[in-house]
C-alpha positions as CSV (number, residue, x, y, z in Angstrom):
1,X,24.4,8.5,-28.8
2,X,20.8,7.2,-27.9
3,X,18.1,9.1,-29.0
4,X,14.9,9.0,-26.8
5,X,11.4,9.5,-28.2
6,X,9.5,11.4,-25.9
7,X,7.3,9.1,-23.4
8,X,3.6,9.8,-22.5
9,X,4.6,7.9,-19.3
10,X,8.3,7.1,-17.7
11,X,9.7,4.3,-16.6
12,X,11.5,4.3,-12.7
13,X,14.5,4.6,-14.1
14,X,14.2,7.4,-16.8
15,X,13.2,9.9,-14.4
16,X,17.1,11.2,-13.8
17,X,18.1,10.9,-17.2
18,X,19.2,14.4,-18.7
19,X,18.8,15.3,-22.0
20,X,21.8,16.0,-23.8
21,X,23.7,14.0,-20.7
22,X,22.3,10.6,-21.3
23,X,20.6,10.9,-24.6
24,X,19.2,13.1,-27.2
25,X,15.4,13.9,-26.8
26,X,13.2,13.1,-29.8
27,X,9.6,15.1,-29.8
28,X,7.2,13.1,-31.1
29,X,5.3,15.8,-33.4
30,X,8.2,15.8,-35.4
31,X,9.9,12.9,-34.8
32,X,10.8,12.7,-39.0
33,X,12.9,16.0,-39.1
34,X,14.3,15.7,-35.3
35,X,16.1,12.3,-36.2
36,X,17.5,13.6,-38.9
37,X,18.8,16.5,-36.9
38,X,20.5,14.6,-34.1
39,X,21.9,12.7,-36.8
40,X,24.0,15.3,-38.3
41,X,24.4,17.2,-35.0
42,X,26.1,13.9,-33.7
43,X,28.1,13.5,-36.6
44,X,29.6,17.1,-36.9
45,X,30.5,16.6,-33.2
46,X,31.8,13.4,-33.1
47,X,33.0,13.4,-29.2
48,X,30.1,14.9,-27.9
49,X,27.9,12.5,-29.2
50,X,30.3,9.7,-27.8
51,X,30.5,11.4,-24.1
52,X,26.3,11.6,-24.3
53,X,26.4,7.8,-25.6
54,X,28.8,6.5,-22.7
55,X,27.0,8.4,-20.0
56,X,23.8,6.9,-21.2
57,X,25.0,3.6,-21.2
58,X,27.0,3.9,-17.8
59,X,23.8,5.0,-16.0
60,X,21.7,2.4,-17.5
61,X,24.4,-0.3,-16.3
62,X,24.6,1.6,-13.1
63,X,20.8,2.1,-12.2
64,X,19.1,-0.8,-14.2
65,X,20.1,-3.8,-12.4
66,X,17.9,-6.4,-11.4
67,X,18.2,-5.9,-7.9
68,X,17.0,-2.3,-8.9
69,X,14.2,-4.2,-10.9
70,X,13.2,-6.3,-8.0
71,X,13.7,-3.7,-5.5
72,X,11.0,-1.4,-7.6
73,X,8.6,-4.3,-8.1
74,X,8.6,-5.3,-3.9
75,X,7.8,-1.7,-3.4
76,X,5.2,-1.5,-6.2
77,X,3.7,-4.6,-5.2
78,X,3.4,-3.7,-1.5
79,X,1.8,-0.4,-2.0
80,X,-1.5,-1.9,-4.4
81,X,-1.4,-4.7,-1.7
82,X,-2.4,-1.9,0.6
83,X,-5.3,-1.2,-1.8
84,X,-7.0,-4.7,-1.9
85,X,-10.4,-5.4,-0.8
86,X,-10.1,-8.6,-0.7
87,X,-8.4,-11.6,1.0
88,X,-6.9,-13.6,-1.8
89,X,-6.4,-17.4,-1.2
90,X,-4.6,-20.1,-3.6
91,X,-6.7,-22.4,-5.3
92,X,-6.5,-25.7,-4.5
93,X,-6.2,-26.8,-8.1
94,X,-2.8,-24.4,-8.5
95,X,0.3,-26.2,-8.8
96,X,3.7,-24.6,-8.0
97,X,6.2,-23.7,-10.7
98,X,10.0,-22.4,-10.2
99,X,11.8,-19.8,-12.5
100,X,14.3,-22.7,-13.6
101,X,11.1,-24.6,-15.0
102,X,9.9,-21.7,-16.9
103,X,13.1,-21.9,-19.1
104,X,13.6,-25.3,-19.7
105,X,11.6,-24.7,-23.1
106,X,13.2,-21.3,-24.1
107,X,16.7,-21.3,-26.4
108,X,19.2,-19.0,-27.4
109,X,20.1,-15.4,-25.9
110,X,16.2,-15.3,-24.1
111,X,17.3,-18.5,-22.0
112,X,20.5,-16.4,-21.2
113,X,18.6,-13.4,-20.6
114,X,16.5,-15.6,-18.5
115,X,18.9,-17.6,-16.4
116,X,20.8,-14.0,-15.6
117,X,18.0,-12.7,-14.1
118,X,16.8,-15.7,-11.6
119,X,17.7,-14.7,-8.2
120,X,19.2,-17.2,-6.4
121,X,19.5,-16.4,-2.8
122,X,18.1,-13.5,-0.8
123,X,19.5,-9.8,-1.3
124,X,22.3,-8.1,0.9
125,X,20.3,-5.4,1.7
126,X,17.1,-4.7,2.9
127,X,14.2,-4.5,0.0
128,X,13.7,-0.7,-1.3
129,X,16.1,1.2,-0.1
130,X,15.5,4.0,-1.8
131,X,16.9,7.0,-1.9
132,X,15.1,9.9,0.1
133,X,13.0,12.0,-1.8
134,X,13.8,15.0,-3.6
135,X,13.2,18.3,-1.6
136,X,10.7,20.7,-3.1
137,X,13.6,23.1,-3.7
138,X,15.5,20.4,-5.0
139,X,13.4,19.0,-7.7
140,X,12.5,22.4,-8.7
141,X,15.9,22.4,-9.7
142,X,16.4,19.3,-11.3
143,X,13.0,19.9,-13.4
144,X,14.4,23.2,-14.6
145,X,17.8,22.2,-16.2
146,X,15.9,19.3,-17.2
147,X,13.3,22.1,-19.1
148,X,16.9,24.5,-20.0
149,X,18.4,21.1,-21.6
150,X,14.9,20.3,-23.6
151,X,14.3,23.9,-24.7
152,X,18.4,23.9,-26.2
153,X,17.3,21.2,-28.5
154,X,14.1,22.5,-29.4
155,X,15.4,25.6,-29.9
156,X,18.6,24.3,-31.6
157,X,20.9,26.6,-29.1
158,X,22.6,23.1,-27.8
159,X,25.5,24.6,-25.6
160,X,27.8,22.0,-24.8
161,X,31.5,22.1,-24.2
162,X,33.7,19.9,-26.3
């Protein structure tokens, strides 16, 4: 069972993770005493914190794959473009590099890390197709079992069916 430490800021793909679903949430004011508390909840019930674990894991497999990644970063990269000032131009001193020259000097599980993640032709699908927002009604929704989820752990009421 992964145990999350509350973020100041969340990543793209942490917004839809449940607590108690995907992993156990860890406040930080009291990080000491919650650990140990997860710990021994998770070991007096052994299948739920193997069912919390394996969801975890499954959506991280599921939502965190580099075309994911990539996906996030065109969109990111388009919107500040939108922002600039300025018309940027390439040097004439730069020289051109490739990702495959970038890990001629790396070894071990980085270069493999490294070679998995080159992309080596151009996507399927379109860039960023994202999902469509949330309605108000429905994030309401989602925000509040998220908060009902949160407050069971804070409260120590965790109501989950074996």
């Amino acid at each position: 069972m992964t145990m999350f430490i509350e973020p100041k800021y969340y990543d793209f793909f942490t917004r839809n993770m449940l607590p108690l679903q995907h992993y156990w949430p860890i406040s930080i004011r009291n990080m000491c005493e919650e650990i140990k508390y997860a710990v021994d909840w998770g070991n007096s019930h052994l299948h739920i914190a193997e069912a919390i674990g394996k969801r975890g894991t499954n959506y991280v497999v599921e939502n965190l794959k580099m075309k994911f990644v990539y996906d996030y970063m065109f969109h990111l990269l388009n919107e500040y473009a939108k922002l600039m000032k300025f018309k940027p131009i390439i040097p004439t001193e730069a020289v051109e590099t490739c990702a495959e020259s970038m890990v001629c000097s790396v070894r071990g599980l980085k270069k493999r890390l490294f070679v998995e993640s080159i992309v080596t032709s151009p996507s399927e699908t379109p860039p960023c197709t994202i999902p469509p927002p949330y309605t108000p009604q429905t994030l309401k929704d989602f925000l509040q079992k998220k908060q009902n989820l949160l407050n069971q752990v804070k409260t120590r009421t965790i109501d989950i069916n074996e």
